[in-house]
ZADO-1210 file (C-alpha; in nm, 4 decimals, padded with zeros to 6 digits):
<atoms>
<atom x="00.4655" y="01.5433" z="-00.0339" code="UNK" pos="1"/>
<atom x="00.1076" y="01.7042" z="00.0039" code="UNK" pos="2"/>
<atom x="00.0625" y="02.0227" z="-00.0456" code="UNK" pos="3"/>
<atom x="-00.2985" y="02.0898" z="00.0739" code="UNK" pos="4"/>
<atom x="-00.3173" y="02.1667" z="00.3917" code="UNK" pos="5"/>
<atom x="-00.6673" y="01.9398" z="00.4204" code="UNK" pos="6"/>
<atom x="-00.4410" y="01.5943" z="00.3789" code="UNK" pos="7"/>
<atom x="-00.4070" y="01.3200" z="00.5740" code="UNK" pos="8"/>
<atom x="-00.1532" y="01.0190" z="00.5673" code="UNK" pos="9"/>
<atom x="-00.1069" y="00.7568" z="00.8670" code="UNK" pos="10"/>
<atom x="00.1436" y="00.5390" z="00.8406" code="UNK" pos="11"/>
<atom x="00.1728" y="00.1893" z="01.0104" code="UNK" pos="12"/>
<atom x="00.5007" y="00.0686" z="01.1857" code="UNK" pos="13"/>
<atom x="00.6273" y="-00.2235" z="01.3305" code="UNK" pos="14"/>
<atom x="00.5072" y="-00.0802" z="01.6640" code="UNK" pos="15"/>
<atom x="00.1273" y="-00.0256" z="01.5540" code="UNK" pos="16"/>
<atom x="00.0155" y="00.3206" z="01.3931" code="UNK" pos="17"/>
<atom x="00.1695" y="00.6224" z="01.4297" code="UNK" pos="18"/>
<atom x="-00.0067" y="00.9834" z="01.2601" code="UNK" pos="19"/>
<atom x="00.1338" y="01.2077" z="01.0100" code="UNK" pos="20"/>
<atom x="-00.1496" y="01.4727" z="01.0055" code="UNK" pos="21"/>
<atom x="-00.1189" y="01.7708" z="00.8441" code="UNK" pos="22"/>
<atom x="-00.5136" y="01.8695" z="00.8863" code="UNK" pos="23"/>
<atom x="-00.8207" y="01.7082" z="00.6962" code="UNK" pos="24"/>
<atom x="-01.1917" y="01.8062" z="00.6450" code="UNK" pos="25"/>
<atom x="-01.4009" y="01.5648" z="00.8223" code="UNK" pos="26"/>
<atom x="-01.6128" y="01.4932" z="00.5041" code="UNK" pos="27"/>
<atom x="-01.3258" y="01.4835" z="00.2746" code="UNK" pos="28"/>
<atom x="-01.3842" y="01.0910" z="00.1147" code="UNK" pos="29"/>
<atom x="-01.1187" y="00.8481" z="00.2378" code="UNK" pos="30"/>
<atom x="-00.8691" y="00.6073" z="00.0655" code="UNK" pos="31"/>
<atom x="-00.7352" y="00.3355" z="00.3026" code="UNK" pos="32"/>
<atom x="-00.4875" y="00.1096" z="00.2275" code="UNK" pos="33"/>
<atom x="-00.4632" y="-00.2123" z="00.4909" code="UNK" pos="34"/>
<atom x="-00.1434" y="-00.4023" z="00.4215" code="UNK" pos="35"/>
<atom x="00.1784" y="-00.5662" z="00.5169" code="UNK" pos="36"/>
<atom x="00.5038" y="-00.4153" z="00.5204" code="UNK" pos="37"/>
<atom x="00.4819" y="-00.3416" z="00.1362" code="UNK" pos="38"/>
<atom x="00.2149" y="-00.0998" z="00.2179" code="UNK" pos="39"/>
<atom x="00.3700" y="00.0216" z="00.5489" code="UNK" pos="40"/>
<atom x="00.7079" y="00.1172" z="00.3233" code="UNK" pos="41"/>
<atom x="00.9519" y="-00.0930" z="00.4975" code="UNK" pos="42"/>
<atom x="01.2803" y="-00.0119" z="00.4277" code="UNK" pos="43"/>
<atom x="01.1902" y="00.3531" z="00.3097" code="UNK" pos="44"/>
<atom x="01.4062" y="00.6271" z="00.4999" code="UNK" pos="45"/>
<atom x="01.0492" y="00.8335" z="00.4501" code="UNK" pos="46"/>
<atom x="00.7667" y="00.6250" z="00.4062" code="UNK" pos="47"/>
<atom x="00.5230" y="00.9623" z="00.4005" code="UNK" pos="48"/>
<atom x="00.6845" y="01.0406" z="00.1184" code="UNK" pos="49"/>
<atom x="00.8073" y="00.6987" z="-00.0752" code="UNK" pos="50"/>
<atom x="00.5567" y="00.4766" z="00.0479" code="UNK" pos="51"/>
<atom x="00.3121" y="00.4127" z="-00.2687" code="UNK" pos="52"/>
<atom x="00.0123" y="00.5425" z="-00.0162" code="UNK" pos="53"/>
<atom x="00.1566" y="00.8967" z="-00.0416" code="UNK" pos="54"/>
<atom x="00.2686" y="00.8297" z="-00.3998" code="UNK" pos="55"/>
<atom x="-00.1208" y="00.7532" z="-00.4819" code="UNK" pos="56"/>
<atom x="-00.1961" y="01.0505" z="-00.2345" code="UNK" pos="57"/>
<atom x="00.0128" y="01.2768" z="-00.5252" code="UNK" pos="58"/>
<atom x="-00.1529" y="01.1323" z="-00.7967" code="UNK" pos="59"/>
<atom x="-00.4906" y="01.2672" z="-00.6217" code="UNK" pos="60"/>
<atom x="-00.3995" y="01.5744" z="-00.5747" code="UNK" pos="61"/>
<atom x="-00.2418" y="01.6907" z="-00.9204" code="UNK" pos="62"/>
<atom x="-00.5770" y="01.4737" z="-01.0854" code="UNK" pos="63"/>
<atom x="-00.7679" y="01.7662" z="-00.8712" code="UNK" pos="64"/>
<atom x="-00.9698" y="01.5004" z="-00.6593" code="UNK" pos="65"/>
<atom x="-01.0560" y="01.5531" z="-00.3083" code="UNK" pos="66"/>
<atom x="-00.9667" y="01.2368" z="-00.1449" code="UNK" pos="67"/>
<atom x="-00.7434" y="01.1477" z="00.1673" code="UNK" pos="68"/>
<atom x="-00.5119" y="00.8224" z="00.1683" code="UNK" pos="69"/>
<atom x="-00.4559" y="00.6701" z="00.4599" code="UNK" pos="70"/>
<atom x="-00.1643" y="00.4180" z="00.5235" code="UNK" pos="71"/>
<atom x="-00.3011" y="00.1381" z="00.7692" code="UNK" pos="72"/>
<atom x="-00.0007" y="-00.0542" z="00.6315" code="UNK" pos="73"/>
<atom x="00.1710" y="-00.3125" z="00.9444" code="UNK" pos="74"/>
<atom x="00.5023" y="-00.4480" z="00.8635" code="UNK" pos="75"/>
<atom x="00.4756" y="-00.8671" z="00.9430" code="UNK" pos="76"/>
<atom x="00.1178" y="-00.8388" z="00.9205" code="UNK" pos="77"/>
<atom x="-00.0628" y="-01.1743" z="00.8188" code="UNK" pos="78"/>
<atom x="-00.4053" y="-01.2248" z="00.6961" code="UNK" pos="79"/>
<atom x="-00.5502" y="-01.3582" z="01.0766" code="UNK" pos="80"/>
<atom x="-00.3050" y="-01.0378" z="01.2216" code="UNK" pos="81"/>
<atom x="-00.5110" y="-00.7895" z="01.0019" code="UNK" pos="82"/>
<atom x="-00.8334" y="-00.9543" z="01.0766" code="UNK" pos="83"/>
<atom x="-00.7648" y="-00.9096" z="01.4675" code="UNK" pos="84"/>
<atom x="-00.6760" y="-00.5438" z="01.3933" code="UNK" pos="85"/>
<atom x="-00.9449" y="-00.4386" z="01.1543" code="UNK" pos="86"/>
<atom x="-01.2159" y="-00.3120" z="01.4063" code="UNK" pos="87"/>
<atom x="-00.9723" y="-00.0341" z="01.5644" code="UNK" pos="88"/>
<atom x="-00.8791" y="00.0706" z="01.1858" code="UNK" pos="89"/>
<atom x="-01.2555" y="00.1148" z="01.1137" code="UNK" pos="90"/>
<atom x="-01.3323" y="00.3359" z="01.4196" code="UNK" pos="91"/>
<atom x="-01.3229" y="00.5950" z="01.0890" code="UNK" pos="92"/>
<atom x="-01.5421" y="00.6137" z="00.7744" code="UNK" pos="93"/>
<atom x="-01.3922" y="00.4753" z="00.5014" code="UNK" pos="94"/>
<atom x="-01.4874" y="00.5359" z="00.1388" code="UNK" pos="95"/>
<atom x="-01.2484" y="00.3125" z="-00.0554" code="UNK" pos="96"/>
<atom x="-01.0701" y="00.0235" z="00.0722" code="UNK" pos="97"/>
<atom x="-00.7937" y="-00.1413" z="-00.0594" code="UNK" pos="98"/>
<atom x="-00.6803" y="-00.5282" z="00.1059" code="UNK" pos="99"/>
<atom x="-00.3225" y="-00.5765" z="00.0412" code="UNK" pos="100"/>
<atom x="-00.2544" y="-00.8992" z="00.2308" code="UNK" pos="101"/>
<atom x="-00.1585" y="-01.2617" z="00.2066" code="UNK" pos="102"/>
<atom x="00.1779" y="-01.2476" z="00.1197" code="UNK" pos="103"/>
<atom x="00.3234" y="-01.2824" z="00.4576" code="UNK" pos="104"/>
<atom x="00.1079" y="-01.6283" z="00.4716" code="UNK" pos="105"/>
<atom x="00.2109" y="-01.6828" z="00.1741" code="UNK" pos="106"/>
<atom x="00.5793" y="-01.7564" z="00.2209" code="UNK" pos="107"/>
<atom x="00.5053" y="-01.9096" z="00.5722" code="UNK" pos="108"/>
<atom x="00.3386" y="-02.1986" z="00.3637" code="UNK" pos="109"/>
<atom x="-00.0176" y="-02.0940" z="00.6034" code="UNK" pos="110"/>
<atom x="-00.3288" y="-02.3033" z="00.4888" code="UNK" pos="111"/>
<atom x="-00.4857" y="-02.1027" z="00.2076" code="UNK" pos="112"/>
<atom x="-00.8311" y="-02.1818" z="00.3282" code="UNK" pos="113"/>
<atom x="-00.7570" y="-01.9848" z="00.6663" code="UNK" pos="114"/>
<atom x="-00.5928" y="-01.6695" z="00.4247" code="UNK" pos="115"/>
<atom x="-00.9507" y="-01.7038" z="00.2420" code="UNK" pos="116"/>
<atom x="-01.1468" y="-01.6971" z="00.4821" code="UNK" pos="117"/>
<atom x="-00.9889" y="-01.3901" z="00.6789" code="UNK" pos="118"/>
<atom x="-00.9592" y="-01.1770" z="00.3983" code="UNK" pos="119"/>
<atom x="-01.3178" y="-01.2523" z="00.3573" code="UNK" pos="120"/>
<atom x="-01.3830" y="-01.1651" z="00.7148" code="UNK" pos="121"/>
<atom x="-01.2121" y="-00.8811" z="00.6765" code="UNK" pos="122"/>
<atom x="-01.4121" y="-00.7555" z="00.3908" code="UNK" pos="123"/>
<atom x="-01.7498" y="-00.8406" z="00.5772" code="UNK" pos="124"/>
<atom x="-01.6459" y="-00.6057" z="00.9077" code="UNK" pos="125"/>
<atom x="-01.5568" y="-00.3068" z="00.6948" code="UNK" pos="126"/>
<atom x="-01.8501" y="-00.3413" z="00.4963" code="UNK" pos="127"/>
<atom x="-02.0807" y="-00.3647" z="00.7799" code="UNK" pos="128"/>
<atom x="-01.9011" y="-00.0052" z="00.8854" code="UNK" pos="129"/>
<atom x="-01.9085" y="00.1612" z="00.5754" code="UNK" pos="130"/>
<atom x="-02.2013" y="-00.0192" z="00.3249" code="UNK" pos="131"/>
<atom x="-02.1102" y="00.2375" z="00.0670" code="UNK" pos="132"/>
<atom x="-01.7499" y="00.0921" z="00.0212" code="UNK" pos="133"/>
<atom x="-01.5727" y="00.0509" z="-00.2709" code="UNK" pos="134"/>
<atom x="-01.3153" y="-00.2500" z="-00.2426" code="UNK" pos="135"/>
<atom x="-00.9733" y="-00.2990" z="-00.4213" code="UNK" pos="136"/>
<atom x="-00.8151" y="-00.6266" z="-00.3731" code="UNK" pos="137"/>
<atom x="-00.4414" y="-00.6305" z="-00.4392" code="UNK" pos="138"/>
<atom x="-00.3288" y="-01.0045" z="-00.6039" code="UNK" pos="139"/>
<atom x="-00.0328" y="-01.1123" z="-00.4971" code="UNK" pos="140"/>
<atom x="00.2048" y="-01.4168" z="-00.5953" code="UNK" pos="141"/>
<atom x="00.4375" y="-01.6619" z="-00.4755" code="UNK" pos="142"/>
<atom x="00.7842" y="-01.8152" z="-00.5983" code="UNK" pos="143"/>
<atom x="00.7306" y="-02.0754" z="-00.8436" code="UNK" pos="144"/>
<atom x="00.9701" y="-02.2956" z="-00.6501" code="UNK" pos="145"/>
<atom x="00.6865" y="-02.3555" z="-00.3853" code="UNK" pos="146"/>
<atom x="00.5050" y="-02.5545" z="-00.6751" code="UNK" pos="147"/>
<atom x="00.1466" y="-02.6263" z="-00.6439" code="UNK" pos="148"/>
<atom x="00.0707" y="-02.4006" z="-00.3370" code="UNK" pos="149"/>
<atom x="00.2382" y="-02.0902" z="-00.5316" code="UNK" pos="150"/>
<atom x="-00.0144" y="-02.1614" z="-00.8388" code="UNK" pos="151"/>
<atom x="-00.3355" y="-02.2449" z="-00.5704" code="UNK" pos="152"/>
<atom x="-00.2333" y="-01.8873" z="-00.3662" code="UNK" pos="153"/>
<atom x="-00.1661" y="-01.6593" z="-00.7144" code="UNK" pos="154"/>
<atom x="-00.5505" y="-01.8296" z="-00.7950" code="UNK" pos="155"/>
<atom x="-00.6755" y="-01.7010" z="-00.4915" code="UNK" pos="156"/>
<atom x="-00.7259" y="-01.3369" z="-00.5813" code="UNK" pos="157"/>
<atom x="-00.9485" y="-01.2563" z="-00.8718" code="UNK" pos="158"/>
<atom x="-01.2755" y="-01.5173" z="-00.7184" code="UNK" pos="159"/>
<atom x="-01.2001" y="-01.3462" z="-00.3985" code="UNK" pos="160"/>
<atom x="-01.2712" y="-01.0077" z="-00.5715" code="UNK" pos="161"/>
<atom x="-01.5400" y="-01.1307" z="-00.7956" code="UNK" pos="162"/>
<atom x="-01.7041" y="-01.2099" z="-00.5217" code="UNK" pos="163"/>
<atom x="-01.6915" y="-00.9133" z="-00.3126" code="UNK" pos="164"/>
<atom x="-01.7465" y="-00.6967" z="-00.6733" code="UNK" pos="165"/>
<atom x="-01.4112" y="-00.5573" z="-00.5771" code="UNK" pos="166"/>
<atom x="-01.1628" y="-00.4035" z="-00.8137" code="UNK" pos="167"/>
<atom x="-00.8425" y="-00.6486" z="-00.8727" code="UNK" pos="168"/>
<atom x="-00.5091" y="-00.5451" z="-00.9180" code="UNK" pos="169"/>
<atom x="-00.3547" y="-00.8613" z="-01.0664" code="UNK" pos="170"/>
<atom x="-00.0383" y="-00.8148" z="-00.9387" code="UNK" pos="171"/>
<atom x="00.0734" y="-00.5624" z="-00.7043" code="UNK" pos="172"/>
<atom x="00.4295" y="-00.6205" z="-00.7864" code="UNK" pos="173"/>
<atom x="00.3919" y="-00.6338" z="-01.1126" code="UNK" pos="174"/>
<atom x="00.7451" y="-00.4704" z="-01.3123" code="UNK" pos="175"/>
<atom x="00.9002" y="-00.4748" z="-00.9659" code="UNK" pos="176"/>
<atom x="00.9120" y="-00.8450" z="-00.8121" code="UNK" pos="177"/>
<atom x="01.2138" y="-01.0052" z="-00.8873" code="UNK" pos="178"/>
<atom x="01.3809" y="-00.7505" z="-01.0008" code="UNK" pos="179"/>
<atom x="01.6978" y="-00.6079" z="-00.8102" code="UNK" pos="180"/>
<atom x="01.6882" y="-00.2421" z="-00.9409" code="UNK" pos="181"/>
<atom x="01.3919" y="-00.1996" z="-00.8298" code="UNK" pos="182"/>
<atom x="01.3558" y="-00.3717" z="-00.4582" code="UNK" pos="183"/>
<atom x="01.5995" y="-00.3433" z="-00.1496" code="UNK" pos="184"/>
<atom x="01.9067" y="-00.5862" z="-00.0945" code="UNK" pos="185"/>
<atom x="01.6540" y="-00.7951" z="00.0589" code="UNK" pos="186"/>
<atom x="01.4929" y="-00.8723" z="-00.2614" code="UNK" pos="187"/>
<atom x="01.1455" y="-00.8522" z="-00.0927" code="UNK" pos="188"/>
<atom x="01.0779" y="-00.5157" z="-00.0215" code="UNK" pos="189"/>
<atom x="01.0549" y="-00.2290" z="-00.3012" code="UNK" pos="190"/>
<atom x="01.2964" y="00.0331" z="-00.2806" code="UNK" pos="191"/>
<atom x="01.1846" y="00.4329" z="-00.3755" code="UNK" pos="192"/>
<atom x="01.1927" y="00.3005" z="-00.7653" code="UNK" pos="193"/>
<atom x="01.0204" y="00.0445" z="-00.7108" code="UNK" pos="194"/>
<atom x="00.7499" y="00.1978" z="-00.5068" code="UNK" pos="195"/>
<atom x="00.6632" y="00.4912" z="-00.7549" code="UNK" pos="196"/>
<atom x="00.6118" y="00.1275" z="-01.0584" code="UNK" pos="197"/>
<atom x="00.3953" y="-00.0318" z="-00.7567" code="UNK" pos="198"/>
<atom x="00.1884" y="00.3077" z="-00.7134" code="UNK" pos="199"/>
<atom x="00.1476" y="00.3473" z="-01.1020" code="UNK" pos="200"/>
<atom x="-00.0172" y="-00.0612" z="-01.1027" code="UNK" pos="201"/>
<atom x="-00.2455" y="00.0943" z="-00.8217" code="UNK" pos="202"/>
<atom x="-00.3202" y="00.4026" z="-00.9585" code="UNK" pos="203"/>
<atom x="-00.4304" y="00.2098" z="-01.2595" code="UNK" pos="204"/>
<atom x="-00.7151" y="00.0521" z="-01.1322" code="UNK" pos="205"/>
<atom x="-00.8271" y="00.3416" z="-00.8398" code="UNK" pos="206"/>
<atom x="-00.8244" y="00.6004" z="-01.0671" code="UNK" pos="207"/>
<atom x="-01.1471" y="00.4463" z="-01.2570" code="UNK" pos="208"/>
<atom x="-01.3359" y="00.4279" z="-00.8890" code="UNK" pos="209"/>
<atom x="-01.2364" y="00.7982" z="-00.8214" code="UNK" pos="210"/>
</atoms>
């Protein structure tokens, strides 16, 4: 996957996070991506590899930059789950950080003011770590069928980000959601193909903060 030996990737499982090291420089800058299970690579025989993390980490690499990704990604992770989890993931410097959450509250139907106001919180703690950081918020959307609360959660997003003066990415799954090609017989989760469309709608906003 990486072939500079001064990489680092750690991936999140169901069981908290595990490390796939293969040796870093402590100053090298760091890219972390916080998520749910779409970040963590569920489904993926290899996350390191398949995961869009370590797709983005490629896309570093053969640009030339010296950057790190690290996968804080947590499979059934919900917004107040992340916000309970966030102060042992900042124990590290962090120079870019990108929030993929919500979705999991999302199709539980949670109040949207509670996913607001922990993604907020979230934000807040990591910038109190790191006051240099550069944020990437990661839009996410909900079946139509769920009617006004899919329309009030898909407008959650882009105020959330303007706010913050955080990158958006409209819509992580953007080319992938919906269809079955491209996600696992689940329907939910993004298979290998559908990972490398999801790090190509990432890579097009991070590559302009890099």
């Amino acid at each position: 996957m990486v072939k500079s030996a001064r990489r680092l990737l750690i991936l999140a499982s169901l069981s908290g996070l595990t490390s796939f090291v293969t040796a870093a420089e402590p100053k090298t800058p760091t890219i972390l991506f916080y998520g749910d299970s779409l970040t963590a690579g569920y489904g993926m025989d290899d996350p390191t590899v398949t995961a869009f993390p370590a797709l983005i980490q490629e896309k570093v690499d053969e640009a030339g930059l010296d950057y790190r990704v690290i996968n804080a990604g947590l499979s059934g992770e919900t917004s107040s789950g992340g916000l309970r989890r966030i102060n042992w993931v900042m124990r590290q410097p962090v120079d870019i950080f990108v929030l993929e959450l919500g979705a999991n509250d999302g199709l539980r139907g949670l109040p949207l003011e509670l996913l607001r106001d922990n993604l907020q919180a979230i934000l807040d703690r990591v910038r109190a770590k790191n006051p240099e950081v550069a944020f990437v918020i990661a839009g996410m959307r909900m079946p139509t069928s769920m009617g006004e609360y899919a329309a009030q959660f898909d407008a959650l997003f882009a105020p959330l980000a303007d706010a913050n003066n955080a990158a958006l990415i409209p819509f992580l799954l953007d080319g992938v959601g919906g269809e079955p090609a491209l996600n696992l017989p689940d329907g939910i989760h993004p298979n290998p193909k559908g990972h490398a469309i999801v790090a190509d709608n990432v890579w097009t906003v991070l590559q302009d903060l890099l």
